[in-house]
TORGUGU-744157 format. One line per field, with one value per atom (N, C-alpha, C, O): z, x, y; atom name; residue number from 1. Coordinates in nm, 4 decimals, always signed. Atoms other than C-alpha are relative to their C-alpha. Example, Ala and Ser with C-alpha at 12.3 -4.5 7.8 and 13.67 -1.06 7.14 Angstrom:
<balos>
zz [+0.0000 | +0.7800 | +0.0000 | +0.0665 | -0.0060 | +0.7140 | +0.0730 | +0.0899]
xx [+0.0890 | +1.2300 | +0.0900 | +0.1936 | -0.0820 | +1.3670 | -0.0770 | -0.0261]
yy [-0.1190 | -0.4500 | +0.1200 | +0.1181 | -0.1190 | -0.1060 | +0.1090 | +0.2198]
site [N | CA | C | O | N | CA | C | O]
pos [1 | 1 | 1 | 1 | 2 | 2 | 2 | 2]
</balos>
This chain:
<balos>
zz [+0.0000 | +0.0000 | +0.0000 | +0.0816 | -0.0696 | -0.0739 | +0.0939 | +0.1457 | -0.1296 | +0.1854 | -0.0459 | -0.1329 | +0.0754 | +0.0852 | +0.1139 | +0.0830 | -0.1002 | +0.4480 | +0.0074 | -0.0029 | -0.0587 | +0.5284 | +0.1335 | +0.1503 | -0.1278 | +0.8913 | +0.0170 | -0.0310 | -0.0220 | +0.9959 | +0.1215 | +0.1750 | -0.0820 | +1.2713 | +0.0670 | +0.0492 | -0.0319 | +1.4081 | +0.1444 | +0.2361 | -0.1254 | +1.6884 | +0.0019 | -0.0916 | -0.0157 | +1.8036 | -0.1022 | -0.0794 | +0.0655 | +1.5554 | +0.0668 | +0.0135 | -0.1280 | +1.8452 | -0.0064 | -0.0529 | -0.0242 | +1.9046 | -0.0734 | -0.0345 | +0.1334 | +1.5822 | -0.0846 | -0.1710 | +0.0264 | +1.5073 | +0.0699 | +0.0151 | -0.1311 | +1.8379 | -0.0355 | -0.0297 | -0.0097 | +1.7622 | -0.1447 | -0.1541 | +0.1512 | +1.3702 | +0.0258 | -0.0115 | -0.0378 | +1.5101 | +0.0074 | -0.0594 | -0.0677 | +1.7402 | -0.0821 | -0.0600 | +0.0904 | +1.4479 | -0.0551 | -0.0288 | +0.1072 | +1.2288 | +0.0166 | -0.0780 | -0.0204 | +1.4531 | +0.0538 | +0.0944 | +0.0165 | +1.4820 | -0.1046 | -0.0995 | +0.1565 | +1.1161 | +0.0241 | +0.0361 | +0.0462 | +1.0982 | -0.0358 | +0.0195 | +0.0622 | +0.9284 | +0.0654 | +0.0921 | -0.0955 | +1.0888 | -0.1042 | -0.0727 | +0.0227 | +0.8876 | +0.0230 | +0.0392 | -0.0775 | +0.9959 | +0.1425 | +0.2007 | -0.1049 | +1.3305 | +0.0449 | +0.1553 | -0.0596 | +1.3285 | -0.0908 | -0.0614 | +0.0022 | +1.1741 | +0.0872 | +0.0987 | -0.0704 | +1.4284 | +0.1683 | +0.2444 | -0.1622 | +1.7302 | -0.0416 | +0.0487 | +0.0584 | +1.5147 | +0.0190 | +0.0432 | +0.0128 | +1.5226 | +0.1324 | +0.1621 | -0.1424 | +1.8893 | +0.0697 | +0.1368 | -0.0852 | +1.9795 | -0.0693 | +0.0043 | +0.0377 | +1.7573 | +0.0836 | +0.1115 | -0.1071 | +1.9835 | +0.1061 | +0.1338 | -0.0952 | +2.2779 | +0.0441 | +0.1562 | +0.0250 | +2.2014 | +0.0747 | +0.1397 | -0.0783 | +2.3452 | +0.0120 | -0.0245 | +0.0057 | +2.3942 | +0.0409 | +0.0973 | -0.0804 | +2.4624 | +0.0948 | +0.0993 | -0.0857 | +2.7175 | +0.1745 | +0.1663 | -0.1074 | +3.0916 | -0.0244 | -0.0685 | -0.0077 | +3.1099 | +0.0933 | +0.1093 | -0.1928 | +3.4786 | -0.0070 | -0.0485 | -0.0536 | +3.5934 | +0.1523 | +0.2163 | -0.0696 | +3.8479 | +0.1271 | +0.1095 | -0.1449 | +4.2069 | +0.0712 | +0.0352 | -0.0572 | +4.4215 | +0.0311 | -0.0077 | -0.0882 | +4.6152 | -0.1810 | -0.1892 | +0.0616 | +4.2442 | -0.0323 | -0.0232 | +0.0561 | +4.0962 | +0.0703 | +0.0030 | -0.1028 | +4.3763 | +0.0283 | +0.0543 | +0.0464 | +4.3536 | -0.1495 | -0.1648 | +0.0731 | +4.0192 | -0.0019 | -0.0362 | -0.0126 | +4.0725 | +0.0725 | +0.0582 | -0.0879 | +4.3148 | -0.0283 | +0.0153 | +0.0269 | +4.1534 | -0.1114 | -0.1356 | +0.0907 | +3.8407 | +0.0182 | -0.0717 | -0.0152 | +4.0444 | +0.0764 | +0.1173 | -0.0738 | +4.2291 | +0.1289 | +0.1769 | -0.1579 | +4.5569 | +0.0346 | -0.0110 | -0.1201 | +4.8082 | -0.1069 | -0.1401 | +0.0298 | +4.6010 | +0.0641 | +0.1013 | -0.1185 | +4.7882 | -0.1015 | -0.2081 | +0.0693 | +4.6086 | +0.0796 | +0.1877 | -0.0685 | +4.6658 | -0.0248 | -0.1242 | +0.0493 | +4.6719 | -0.0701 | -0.1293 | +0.0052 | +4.6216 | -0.0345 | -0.0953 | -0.0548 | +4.6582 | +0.1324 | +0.1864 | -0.1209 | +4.9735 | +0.1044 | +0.2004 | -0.0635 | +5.0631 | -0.0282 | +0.0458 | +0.0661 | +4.8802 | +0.1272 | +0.1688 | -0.1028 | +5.1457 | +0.0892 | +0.1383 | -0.1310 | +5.4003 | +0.0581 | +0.1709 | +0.0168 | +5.3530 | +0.0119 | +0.0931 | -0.0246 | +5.2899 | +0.1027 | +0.1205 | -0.0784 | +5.5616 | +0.0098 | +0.1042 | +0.0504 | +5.4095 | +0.0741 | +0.0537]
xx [+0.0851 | +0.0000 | +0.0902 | +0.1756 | -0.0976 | +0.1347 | -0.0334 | -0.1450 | +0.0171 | +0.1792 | -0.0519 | +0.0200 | +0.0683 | -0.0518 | -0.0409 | -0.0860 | +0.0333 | -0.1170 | +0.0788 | +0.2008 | -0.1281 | +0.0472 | -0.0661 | -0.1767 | +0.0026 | +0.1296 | +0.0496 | +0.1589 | -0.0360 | +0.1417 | +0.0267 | -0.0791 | +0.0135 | +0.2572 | +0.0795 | +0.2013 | -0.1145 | +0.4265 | +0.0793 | +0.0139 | -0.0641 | +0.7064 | +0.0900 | +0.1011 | -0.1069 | +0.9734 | +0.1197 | +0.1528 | -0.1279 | +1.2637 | +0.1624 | +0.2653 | -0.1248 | +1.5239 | -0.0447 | +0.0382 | +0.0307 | +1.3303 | -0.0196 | -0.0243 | +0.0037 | +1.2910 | +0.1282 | +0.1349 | -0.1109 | +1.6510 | +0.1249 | +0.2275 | -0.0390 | +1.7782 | -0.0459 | +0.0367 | +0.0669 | +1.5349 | +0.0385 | +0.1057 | -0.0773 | +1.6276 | +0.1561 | +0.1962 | -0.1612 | +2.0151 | +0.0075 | +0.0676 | -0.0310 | +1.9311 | -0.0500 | -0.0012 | +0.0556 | +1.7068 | +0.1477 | +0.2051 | -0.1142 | +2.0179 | +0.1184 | +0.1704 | -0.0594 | +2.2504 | -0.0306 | +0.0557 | +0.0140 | +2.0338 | -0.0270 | -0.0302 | -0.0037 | +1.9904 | -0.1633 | -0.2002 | +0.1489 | +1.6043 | -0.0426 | +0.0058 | +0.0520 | +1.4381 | -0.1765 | -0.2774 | +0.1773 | +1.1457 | -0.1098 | -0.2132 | +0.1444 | +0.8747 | +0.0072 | -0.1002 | -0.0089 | +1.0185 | -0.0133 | -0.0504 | +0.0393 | +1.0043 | -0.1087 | -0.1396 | +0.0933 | +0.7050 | -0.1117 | -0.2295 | +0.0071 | +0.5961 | -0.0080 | -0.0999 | -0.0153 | +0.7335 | -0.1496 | -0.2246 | +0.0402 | +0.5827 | -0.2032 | -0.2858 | +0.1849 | +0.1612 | +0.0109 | -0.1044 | +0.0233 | +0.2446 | +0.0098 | -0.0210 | -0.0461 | +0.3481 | -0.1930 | -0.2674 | +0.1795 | -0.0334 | -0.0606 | -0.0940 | +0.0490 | -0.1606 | -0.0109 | -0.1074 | -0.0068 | +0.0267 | -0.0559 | -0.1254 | +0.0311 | -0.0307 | -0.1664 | -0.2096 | +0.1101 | -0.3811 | -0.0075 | -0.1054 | -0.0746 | -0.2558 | +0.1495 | +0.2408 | -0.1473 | +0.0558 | +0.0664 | +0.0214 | -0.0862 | +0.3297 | +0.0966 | +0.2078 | -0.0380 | +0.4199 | -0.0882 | -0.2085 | +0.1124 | +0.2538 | -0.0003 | +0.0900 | +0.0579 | +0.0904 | -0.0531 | -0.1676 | +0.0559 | +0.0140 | +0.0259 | +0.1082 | +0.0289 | -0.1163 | +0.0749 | +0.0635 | -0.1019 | +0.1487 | -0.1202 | -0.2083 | +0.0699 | -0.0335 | +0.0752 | +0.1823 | -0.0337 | -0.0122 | +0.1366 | +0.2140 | -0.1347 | +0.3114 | +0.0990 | +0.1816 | -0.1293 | +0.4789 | +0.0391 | +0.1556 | -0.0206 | +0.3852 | +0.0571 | +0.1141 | -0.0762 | +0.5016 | +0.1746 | +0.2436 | -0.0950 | +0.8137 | +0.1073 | +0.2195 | -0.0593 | +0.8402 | +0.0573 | +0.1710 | +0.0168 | +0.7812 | +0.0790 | +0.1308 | -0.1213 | +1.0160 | +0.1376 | +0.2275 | -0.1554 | +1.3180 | +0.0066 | +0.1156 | -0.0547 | +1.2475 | +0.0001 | -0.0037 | -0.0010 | +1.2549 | +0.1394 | +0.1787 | -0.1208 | +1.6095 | -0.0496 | +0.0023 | +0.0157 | +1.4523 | -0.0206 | -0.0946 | +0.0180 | +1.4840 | +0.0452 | -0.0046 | -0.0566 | +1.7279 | +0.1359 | +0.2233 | -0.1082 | +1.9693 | +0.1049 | +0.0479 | -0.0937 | +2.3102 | +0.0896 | +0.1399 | -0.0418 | +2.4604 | +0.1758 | +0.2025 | -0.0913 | +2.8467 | +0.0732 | +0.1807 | -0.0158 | +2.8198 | -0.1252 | -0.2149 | +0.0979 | +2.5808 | -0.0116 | -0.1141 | +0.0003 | +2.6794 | -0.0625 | -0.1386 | +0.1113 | +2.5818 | -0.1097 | -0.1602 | +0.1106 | +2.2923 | -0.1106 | -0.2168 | +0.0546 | +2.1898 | -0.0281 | -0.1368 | +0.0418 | +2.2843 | -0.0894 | -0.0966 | +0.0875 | +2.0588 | -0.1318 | -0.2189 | +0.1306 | +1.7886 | -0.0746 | -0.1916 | +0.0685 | +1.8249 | -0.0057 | -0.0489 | +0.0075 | +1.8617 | +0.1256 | +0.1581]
yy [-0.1168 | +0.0000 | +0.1238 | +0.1586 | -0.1290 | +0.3247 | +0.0975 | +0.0930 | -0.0833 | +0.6100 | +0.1017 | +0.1510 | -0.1099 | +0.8881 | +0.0863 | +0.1966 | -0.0887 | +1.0276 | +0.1322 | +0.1193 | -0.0799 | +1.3509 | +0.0942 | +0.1456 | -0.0357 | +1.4746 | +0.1431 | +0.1731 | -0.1222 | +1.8306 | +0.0551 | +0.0884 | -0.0558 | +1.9673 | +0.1254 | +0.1204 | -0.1891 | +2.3392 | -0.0450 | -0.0947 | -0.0111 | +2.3260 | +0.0931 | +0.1724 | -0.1170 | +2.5389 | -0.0759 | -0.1922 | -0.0077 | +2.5263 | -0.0513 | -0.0929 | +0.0487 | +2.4449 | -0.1590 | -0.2372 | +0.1162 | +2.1223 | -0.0815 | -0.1982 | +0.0871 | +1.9828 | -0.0220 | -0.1094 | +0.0085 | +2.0536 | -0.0789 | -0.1191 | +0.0963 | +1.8687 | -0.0964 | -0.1875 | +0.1700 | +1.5605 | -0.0337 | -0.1364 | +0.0313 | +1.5486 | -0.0704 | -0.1807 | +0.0418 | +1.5409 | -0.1592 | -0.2434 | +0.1031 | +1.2704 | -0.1132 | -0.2240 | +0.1275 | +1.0466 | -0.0177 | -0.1233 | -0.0093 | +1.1116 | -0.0976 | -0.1568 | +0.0338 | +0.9635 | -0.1482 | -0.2260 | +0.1070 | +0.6763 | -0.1039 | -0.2268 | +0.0177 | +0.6488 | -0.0393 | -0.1561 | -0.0319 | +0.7348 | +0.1167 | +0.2154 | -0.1369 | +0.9990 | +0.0192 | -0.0460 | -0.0183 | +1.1900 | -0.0509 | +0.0082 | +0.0820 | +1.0011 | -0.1292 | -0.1871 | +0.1190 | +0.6726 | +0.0003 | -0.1017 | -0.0007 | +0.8243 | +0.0005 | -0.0443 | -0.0583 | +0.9512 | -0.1488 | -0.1284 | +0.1461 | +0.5708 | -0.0836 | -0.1646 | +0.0820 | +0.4194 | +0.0570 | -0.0042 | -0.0359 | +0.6628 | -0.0255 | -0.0120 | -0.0118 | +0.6207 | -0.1510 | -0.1868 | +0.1137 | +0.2280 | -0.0484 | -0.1638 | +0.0351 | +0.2401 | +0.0160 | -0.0554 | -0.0303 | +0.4180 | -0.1189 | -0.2118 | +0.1242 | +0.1634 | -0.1459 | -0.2170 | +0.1344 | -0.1319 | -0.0156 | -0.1134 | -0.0604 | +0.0335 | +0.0351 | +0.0081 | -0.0305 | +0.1561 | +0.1429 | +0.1796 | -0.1570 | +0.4931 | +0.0413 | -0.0328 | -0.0773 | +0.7099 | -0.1479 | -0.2476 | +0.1413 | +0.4546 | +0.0256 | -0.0270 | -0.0916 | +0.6526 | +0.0012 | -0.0235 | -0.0921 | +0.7627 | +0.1650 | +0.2360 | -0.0958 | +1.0510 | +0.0583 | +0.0161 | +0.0239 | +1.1763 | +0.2101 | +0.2917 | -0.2075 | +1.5903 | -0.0432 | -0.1478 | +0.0126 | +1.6708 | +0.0314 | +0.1155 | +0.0063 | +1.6412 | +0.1999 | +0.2486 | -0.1254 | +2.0240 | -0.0174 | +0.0702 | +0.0148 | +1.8771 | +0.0653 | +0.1562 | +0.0422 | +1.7991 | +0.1359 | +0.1749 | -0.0900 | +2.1389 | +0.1413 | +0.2272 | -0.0695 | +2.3590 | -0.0279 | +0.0707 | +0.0447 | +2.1959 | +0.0470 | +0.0953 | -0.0519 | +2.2350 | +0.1517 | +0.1840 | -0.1673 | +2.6366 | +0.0262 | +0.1370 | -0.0323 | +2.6305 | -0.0079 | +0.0640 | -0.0168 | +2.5093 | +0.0730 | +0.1249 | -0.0773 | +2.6855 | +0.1137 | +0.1978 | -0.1836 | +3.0156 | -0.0189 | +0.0904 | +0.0698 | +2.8129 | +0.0731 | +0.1739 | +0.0773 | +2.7520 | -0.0958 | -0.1829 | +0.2023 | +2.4567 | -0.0871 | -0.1946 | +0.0864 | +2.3675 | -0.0339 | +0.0443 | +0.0541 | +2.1325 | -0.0433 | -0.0663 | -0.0085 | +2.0760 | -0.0791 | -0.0485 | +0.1589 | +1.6944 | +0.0206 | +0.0881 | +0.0067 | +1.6572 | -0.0938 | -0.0840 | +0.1208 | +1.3009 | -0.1019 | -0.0436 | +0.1208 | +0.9898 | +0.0173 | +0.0590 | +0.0087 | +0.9653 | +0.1638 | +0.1750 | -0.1077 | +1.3330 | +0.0266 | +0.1111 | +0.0333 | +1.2843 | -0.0721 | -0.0257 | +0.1192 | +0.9794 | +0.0759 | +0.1064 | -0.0796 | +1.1854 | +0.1181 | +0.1669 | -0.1508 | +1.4747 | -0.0671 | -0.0359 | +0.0529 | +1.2474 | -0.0862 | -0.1198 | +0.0360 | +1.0930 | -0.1908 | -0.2569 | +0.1136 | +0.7448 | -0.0615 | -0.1785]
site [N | CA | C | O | N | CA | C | O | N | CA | C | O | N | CA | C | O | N | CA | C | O | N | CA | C | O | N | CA | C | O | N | CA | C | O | N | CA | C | O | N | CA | C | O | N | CA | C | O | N | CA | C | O | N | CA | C | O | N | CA | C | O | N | CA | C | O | N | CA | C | O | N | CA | C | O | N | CA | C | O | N | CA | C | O | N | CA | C | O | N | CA | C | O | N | CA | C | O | N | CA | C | O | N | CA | C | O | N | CA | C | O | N | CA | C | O | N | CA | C | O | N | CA | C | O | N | CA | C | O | N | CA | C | O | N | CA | C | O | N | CA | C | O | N | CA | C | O | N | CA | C | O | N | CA | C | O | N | CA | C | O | N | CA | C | O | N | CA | C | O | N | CA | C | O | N | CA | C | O | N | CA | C | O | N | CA | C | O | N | CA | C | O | N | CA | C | O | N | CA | C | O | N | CA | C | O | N | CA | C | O | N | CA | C | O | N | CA | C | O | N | CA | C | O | N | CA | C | O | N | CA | C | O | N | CA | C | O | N | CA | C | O | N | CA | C | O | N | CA | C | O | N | CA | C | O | N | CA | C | O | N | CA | C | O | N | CA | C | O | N | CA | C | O | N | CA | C | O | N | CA | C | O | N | CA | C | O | N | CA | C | O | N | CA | C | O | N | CA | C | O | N | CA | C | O | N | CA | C | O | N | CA | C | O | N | CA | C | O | N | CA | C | O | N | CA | C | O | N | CA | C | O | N | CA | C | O | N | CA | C | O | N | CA | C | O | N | CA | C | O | N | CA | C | O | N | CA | C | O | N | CA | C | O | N | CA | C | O | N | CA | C | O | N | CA | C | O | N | CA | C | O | N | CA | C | O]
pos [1 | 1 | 1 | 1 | 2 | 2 | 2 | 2 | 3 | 3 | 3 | 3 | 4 | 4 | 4 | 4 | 5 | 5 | 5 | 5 | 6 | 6 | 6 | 6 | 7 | 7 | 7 | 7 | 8 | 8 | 8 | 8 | 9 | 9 | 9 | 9 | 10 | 10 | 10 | 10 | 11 | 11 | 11 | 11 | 12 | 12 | 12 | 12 | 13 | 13 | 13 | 13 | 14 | 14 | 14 | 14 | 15 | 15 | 15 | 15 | 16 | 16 | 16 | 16 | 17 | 17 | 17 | 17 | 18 | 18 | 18 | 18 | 19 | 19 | 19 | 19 | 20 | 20 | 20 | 20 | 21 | 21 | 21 | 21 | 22 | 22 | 22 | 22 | 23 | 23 | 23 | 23 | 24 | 24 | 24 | 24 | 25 | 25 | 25 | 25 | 26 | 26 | 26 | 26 | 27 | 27 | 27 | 27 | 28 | 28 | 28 | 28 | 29 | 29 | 29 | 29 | 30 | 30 | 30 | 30 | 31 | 31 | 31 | 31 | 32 | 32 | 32 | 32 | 33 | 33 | 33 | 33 | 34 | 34 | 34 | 34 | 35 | 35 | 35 | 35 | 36 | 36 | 36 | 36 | 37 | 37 | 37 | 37 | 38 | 38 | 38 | 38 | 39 | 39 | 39 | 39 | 40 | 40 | 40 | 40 | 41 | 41 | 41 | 41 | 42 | 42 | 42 | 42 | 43 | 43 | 43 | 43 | 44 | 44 | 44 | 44 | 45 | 45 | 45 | 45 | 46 | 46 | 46 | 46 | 47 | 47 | 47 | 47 | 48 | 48 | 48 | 48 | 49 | 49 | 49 | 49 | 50 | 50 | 50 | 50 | 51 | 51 | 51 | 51 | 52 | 52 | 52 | 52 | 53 | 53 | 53 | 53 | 54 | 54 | 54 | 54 | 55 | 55 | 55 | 55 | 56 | 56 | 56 | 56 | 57 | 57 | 57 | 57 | 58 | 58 | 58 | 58 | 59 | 59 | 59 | 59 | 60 | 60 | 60 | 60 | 61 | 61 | 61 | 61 | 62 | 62 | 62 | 62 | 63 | 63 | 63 | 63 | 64 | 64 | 64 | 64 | 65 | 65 | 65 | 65 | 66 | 66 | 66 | 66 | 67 | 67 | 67 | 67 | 68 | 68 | 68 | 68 | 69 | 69 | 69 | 69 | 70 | 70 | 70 | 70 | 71 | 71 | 71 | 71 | 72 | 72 | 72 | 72 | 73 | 73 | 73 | 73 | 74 | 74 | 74 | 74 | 75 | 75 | 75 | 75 | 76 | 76 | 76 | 76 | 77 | 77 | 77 | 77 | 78 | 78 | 78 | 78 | 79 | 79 | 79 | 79 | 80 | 80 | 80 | 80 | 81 | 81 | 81 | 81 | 82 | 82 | 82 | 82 | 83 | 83 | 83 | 83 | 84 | 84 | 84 | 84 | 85 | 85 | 85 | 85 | 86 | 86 | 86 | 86]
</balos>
């Protein structure tokens, strides 16, 4: 059967130039990627992925380090443990 679908979609220019790189260097081209990722929902019968809305704790968090607060800065594993407590 030939391929007669065509896929459209707009992104930032940065991000499509980063993910092109990375097909490139796996030797796929974005319509084999984007092949592979329509045959995956297919397998899957959805994203082939999770998909999860960040709970109050996660998103406060997030907001917090991307304003750099309560962020703790490990020197190690081991200070890592120790901070946590582990």
């Amino acid at each position: 059967m030939s391929k007669t679908a065509t896929v459209r979609a707009r992104l930032k220019p940065e991000l499509k130039e980063k993910a092109e790189e990375i097909l490139h260097r796996l030797g796929v081209n974005t319509s084999q990627a984007i092949t592979m990722f329509y045959r995956q929902i297919e397998m899957n019968n959805g994203l082939p992925f999770n998909m999860v809305i960040p709970n109050a704790t996660t998103k406060a968090t997030f907001n917090a380090t991307d304003a750099n607060e309560e962020i703790v800065i490990c020197e190690n594993a081991e200070d890592m443990f120790d901070k946590l407590g582990i």
